[in-house]
C-alpha positions as CSV (number, residue, x, y, z in Angstrom):
1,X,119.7,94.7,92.3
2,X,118.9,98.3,91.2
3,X,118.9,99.6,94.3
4,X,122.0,97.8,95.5
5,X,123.8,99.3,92.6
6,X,122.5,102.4,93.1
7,X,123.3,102.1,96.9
8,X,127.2,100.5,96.5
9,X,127.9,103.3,93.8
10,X,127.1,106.1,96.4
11,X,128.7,104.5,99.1
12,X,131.9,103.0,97.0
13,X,131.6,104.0,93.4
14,X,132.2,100.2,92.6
15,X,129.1,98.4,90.8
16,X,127.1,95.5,91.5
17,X,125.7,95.2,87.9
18,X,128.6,94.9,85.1
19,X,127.6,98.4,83.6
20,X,130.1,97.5,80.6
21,X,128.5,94.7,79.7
22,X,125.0,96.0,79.9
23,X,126.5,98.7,77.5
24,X,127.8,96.8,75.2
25,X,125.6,93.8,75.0
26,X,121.8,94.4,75.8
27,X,119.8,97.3,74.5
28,X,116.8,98.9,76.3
29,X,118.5,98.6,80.0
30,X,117.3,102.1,81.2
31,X,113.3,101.3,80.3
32,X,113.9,98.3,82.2
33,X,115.2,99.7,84.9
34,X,112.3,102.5,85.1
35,X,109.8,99.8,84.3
36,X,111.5,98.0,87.6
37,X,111.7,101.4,89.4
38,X,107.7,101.8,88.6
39,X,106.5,98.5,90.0
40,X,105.2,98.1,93.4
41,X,106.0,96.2,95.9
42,X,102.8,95.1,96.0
43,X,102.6,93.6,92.8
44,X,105.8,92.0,92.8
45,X,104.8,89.8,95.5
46,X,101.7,89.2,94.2
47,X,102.4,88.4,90.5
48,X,105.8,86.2,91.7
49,X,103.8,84.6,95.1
50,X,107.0,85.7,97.1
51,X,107.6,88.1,100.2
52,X,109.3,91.4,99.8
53,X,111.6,90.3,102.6
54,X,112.3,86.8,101.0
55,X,113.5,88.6,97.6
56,X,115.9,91.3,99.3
57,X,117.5,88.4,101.0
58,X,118.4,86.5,97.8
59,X,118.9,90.0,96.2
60,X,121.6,90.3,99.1
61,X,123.1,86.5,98.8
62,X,123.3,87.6,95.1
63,X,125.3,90.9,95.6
64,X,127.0,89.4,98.3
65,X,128.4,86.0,96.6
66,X,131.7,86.2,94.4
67,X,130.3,84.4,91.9
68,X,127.2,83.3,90.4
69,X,125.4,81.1,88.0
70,X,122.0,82.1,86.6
71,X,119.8,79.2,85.5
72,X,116.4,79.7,84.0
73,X,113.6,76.7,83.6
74,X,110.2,76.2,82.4
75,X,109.6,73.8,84.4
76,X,109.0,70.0,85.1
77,X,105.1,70.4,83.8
78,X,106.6,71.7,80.2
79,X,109.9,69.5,80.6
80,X,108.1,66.5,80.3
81,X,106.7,66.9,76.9
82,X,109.9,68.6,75.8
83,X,110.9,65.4,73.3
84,X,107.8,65.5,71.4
85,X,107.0,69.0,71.1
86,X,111.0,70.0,69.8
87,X,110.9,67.8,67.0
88,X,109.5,69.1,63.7
């Protein structure tokens, strides 16, 4: 995402990433980035058990779909318990 912003900008100056948004609503953005910038390849694939070329191509579906809906889950293993460990 990054470097398809970075990328789009140079080629376009339009944005991928909503840059207002990111201004206005998140704090720390720029270490991220770097932080992202820093990693290797290398270890992306090894800590998230995916191929480089398997994330650029949802990266691309991503940049390249008009809209989008992010969903984040733990997971069925934790899901299951979810009812008894939520209550007080």
């Amino acid at each position: 995402m990054l470097a398809a912003e970075e990328e789009r900008w140079a080629a376009e100056q339009r944005h991928v990433l909503d840059v207002e948004f990111i201004q206005e609503h998140t704090s720390g953005f720029e270490a991220f980035a770097q932080k992202v910038n820093a990693t290797s390849w290398e270890e992306i694939e090894g800590e998230s058990g995916l191929s480089r070329r398997d994330i650029e191509e949802a990266g691309r579906v991503y940049v390249e779909a008009e809209k989008v809906i992010g969903v984040y889950g733990m997971g069925l293993p934790n899901m299951c318990m979810a009812s008894r460990t939520s209550l007080p």
